[in-house]
TIRO-2110 file (N, C-alpha, C; in Angstrom, 1 decimal):
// TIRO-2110
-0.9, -14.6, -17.2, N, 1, A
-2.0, -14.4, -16.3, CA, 1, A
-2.7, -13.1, -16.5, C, 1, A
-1.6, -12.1, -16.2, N, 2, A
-2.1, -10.7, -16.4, CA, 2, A
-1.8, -10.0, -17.6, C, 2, A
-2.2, -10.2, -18.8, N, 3, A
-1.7, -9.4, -19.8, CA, 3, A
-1.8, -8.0, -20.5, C, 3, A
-3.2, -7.4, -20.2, N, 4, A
-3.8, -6.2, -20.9, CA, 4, A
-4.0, -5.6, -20.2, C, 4, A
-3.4, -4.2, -20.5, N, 5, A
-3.3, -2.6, -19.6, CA, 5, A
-4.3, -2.6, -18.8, C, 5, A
-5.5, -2.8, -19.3, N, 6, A
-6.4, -2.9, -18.6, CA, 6, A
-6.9, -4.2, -17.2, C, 6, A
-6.4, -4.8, -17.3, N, 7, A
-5.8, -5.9, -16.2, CA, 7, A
-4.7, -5.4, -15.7, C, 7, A
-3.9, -4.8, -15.7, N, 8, A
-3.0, -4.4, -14.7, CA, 8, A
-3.1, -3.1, -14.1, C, 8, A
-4.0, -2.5, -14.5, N, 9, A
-4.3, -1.4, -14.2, CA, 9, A
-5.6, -1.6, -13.2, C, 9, A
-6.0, -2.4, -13.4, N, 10, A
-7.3, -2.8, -12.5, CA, 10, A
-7.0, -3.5, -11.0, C, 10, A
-5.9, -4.3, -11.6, N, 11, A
-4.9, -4.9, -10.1, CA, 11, A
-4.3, -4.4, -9.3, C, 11, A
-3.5, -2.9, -10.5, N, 12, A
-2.8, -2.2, -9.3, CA, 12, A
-3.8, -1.3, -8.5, C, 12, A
-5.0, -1.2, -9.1, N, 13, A
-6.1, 0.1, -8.0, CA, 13, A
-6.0, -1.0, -6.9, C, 13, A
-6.7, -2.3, -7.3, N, 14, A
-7.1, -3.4, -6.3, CA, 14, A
-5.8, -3.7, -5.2, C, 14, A
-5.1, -3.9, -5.5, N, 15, A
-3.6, -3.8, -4.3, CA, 15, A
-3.9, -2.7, -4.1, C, 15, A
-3.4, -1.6, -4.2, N, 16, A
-3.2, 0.0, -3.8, CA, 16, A
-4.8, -0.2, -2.1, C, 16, A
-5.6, -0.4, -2.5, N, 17, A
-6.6, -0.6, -2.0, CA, 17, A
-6.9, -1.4, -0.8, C, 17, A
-6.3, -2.8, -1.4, N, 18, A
-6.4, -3.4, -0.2, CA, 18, A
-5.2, -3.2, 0.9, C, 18, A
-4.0, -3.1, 0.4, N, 19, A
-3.3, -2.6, 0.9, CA, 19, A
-3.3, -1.4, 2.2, C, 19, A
-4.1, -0.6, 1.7, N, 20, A
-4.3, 0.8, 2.7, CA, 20, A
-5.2, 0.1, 3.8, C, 20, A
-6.2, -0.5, 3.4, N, 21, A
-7.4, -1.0, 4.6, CA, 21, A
-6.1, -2.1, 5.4, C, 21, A
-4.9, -2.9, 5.3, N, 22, A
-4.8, -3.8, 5.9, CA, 22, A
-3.7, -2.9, 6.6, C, 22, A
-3.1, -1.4, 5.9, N, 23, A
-1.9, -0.5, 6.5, CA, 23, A
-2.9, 0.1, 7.6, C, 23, A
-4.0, 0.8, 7.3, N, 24, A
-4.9, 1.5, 8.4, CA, 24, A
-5.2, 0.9, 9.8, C, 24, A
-5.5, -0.7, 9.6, N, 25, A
-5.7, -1.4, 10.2, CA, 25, A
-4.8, -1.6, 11.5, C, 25, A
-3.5, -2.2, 10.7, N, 26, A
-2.5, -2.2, 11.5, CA, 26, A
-1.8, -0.6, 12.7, C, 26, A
-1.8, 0.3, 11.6, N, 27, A
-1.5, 1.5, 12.5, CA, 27, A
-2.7, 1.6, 13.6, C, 27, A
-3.8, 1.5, 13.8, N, 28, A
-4.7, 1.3, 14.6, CA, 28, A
-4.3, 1.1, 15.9, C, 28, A
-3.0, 0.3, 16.0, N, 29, A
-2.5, -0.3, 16.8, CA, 29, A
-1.5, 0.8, 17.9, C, 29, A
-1.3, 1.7, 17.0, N, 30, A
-0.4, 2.5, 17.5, CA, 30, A
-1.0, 3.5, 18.3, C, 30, A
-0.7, 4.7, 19.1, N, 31, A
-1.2, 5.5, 19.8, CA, 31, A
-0.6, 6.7, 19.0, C, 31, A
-0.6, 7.1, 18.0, N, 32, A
0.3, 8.2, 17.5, CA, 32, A
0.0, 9.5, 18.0, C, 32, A
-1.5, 9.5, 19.2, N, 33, A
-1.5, 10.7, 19.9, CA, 33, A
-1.0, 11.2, 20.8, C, 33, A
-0.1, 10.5, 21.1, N, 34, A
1.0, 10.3, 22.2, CA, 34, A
1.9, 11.4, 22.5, C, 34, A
2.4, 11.4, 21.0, N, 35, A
3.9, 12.2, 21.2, CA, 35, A
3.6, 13.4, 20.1, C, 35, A
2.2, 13.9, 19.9, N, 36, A
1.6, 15.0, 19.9, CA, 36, A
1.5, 15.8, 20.8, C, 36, A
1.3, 17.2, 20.3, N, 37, A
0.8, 18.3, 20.9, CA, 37, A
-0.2, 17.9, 21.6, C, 37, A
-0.6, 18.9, 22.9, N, 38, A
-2.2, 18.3, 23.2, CA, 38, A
-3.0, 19.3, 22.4, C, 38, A
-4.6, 18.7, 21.9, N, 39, A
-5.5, 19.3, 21.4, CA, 39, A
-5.0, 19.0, 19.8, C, 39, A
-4.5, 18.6, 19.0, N, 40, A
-4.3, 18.4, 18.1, CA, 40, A
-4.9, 17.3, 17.1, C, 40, A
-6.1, 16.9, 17.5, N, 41, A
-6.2, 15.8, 17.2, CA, 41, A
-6.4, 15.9, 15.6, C, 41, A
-6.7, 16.7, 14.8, N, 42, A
-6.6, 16.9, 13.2, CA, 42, A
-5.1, 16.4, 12.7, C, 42, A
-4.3, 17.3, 13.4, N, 43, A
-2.8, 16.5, 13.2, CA, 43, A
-2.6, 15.4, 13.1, C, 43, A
-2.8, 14.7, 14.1, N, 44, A
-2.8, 13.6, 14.5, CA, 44, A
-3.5, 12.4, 13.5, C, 44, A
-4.3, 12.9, 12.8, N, 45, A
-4.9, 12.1, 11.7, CA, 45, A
-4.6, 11.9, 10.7, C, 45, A
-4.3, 13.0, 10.7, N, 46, A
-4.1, 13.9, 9.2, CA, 46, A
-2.2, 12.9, 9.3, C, 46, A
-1.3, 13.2, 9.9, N, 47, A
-0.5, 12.3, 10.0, CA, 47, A
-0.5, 10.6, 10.1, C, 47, A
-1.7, 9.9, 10.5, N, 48, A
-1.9, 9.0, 10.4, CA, 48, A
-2.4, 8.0, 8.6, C, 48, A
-3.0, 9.0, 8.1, N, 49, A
-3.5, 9.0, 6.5, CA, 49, A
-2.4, 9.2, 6.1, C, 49, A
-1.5, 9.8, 5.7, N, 50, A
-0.1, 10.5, 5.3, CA, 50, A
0.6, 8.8, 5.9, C, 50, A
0.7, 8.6, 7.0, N, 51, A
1.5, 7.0, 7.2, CA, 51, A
1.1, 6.0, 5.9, C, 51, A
-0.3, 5.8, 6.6, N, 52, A
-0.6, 4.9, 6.0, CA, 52, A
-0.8, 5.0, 4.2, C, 52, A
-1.0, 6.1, 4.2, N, 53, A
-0.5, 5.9, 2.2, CA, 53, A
0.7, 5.8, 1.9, C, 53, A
1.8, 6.3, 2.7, N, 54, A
3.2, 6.0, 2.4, CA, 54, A
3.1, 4.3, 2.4, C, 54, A
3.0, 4.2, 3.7, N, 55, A
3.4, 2.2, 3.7, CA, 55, A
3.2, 1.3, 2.9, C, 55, A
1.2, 1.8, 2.5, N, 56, A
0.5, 1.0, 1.7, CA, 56, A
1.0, 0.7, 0.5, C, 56, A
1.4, 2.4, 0.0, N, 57, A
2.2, 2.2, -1.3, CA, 57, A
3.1, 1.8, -1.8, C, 57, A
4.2, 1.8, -0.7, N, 58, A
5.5, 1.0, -0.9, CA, 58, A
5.3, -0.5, -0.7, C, 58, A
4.7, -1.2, 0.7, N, 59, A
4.3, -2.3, 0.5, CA, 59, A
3.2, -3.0, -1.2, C, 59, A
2.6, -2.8, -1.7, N, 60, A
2.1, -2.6, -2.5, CA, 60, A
2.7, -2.3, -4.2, C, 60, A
3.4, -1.5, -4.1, N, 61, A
4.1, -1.3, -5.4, CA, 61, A
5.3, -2.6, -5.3, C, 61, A
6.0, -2.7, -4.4, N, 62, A
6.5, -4.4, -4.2, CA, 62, A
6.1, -6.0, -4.1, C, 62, A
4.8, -5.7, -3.8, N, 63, A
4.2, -6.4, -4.0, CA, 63, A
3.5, -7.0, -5.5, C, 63, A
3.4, -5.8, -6.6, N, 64, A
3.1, -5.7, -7.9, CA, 64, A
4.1, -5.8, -8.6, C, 64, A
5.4, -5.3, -8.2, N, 65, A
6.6, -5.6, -9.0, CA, 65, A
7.3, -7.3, -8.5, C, 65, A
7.0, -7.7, -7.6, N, 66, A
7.3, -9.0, -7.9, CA, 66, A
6.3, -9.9, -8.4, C, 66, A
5.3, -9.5, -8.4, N, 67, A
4.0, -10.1, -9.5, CA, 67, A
4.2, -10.1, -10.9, C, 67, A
4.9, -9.1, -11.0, N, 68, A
4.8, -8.8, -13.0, CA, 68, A
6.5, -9.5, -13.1, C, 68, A
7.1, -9.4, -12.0, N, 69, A
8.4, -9.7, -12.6, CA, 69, A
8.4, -11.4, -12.7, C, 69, A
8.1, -12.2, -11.4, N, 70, A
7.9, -13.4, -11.9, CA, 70, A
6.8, -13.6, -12.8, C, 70, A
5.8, -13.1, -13.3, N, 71, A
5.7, -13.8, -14.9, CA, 71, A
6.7, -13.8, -16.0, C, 71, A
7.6, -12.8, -15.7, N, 72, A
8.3, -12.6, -16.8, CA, 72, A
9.7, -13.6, -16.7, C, 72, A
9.6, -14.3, -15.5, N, 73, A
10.3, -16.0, -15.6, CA, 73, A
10.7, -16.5, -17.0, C, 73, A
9.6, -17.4, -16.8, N, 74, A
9.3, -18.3, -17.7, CA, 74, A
10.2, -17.0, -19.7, C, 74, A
10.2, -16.5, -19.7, N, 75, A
10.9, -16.0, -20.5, CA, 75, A
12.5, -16.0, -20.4, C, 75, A
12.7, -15.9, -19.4, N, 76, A
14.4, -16.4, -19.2, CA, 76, A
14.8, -17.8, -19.4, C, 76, A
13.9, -18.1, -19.4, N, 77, A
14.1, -20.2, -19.9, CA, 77, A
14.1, -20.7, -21.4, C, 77, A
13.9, -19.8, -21.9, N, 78, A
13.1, -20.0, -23.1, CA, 78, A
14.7, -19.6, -24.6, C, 78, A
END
């Protein structure tokens, strides 16, 4: 499906990507201003960005590594 650096390199920006808008999304959900300082609200974001690129990336990098690893199936049969 995906063979050339260039195709996989184009898919992992495209995950990485979508990924963060559906991680952003979800944290949305949360009130992380809560169990902040009061008046902090830079913090508060600035740790919210910092979440969500942790998650997105780990969701996401797993997400890619079982992508590349089932193509490489069909090579175990063979």
């Amino acid at each position: 499906m995906f063979g050339g650096i260039e195709q996989q390199t184009l898919l992992t920006m495209i995950s990485h990507l979508i990924f963060i808008v559906i991680t952003w999304y979800a944290l949305q959900g949360f009130q992380i201003e809560k169990p902040m300082k009061p008046n902090h609200v830079f913090q508060a974001k600035l740790m919210l960005i910092l979440l969500t690129i942790t998650i997105s990336s780990t969701v996401s990098n797993f997400f890619l590594d079982y992508l590349f690893w089932s193509q490489r199936i069909p090579s175990f049969f063979q």
